[in-house]
KOLTORTOR-159342 format. One line per 10 residues: their letters; for each residue x, y, z of C-alpha. Coordinates in steps of 0.2 Angstrom, whole numbers, plus 5000, padded with zeros to 4 digits. Layout:
<sites>
A	X/Y/Z  ...
</sites>
This chain:
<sites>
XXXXXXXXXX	4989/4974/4994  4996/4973/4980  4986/4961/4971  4972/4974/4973  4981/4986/4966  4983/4975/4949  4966/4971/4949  4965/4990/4949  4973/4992/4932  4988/5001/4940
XXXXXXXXXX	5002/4990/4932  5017/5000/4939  5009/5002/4957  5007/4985/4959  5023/4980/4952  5033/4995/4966  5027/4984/4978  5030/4967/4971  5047/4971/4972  5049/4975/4991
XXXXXXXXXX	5047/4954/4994  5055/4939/4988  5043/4925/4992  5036/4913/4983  5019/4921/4982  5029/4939/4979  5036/4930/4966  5020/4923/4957  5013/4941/4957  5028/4947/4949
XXXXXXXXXX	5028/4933/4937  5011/4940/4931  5013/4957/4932  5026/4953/4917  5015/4943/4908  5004/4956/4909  5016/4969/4904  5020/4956/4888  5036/4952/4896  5038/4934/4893
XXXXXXXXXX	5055/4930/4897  5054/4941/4914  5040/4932/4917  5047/4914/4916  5061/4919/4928  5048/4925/4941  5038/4909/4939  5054/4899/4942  5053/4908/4959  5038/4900/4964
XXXXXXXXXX	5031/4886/4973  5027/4877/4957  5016/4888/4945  5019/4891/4929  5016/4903/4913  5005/4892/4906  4994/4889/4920  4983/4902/4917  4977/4910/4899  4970/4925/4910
XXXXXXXXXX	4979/4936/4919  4964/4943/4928  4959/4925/4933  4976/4920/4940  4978/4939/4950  4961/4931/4955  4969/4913/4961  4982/4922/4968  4970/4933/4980  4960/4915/4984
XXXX	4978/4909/4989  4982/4922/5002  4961/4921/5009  4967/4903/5017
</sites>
């Protein structure tokens, strides 16, 4: 998952796979994976491809890679 694969610190990894899917929840991951990279404009564009989420939703990026994993656990 690729989520995992963030929370494992491997940037790039996790980005590969974010970029096999084009879903909203693809999209969210994507959106912090740039934030993360320091990114910001990429990372608005990937959060206008979610379901509602936003940049400034989360200060942490950890936290919302966290939110992200509770959101697929439903």
């Amino acid at each position: 998952m690729a989520v995992q694969v963030a929370l494992a610190g491997d940037w790039h990894g996790a980005h590969q796979i974010a970029q096999k899917y084009h879903d909203p929840i693809a999209s969210w991951l994507h959106a912090v994976l740039h934030k993360m990279e320091g990114d910001v404009g990429n990372s608005h564009y990937w959060y206008a491809k979610t379901s509602g989420k936003s940049y400034a939703q989360f200060a942490d990026a950890r936290e919302e890679l966290q939110a992200i994993v509770r959101h697929l656990e439903r």
